[in-house]
N, C-alpha and C positions, 0 to 999 in steps of 0.2 A: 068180409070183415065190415062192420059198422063202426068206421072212426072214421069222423066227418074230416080229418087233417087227411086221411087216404081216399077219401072222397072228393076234396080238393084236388089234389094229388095227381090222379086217376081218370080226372074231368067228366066225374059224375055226376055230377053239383058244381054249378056257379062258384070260380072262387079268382078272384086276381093276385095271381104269382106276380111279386115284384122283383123277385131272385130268384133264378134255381143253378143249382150243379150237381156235380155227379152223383152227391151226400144230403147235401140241406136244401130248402126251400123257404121264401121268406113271402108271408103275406101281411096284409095291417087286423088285429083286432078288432072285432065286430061291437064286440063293448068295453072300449077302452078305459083304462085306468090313469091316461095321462092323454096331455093336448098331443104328443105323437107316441103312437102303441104299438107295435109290431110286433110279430111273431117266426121266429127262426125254428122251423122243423126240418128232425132228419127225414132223412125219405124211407128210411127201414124201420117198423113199427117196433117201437120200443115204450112200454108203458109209460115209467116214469123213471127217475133219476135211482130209486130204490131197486130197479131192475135190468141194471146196469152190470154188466159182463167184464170182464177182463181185457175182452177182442174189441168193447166196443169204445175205447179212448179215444179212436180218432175221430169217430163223432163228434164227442163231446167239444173235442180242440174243432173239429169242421164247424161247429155252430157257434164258437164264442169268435173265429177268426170270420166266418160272413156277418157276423154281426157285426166288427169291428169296421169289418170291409165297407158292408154296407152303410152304416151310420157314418162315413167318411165320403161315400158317393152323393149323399144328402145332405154335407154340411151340417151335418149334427156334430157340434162338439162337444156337448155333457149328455149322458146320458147313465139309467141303471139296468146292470143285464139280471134278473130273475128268475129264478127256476123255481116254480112252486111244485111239492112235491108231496103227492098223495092230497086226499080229501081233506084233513087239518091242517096242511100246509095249505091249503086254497086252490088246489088242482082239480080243474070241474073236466077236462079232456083225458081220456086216460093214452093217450100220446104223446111222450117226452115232447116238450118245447122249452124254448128258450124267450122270455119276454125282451125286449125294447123298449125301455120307456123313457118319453125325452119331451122335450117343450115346454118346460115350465123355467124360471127366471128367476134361477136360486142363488144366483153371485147377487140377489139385490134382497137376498134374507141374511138377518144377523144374526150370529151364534150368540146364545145367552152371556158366554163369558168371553169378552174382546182379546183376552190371551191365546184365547182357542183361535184366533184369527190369523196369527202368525204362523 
């Protein structure tokens, strides 16, 4: 198979696992979208969110739960979990992953209307 996340994976290619278990695997982003970028992949090749089975829910729960896990081992306390799916959604890997994006200093950004505040 040519999917650089199973190439990761498989230790074909250079790639720093900062998580794994029996389901998911987390490494950082090579070109991030945020000051902290991470990527939660399962370990059974699954295209994208659109090709998605019935059998495979516990994936989906295994990757949003090490995300939570993991962003909790790093003291990340805000962050946004992403699934970009298919090429117009923004999906350039065709291996389900799950983004982490975190580090930026949004409790010091004002919502346009100060009602929205409450």
């Amino acid at each position: 198979m040519d999917c650089v996340f199973c190439k990761i994976l498989n230790k074909e290619i250079p790639g720093e696992i900062l998580y794994e278990d029996n389901q998911v695997f987390i490494i950082k982003d090579i070109k991030p979208s945020a000051p902290l970028h991470f990527l939660v992949i399962p370990k059974l090749h699954i295209e994208s969110i659109a090709d998605l089975k019935g059998e495979n829910h516990e994936i989906v729960s295994a990757m949003i739960y090490a995300a939570k896990d993991f962003a909790k081992s790093k003291n990340i306390k805000g962050y946004k979990l992403v699934f970009n799916v298919g090429r117009d959604g923004g999906q350039i890997i065709d291996h389900l992953h799950l983004h982490i994006l975190a580090g930026w200093e949004l409790n010091k950004i004002k919502t346009p209307d100060p009602k929205l505040d409450k």
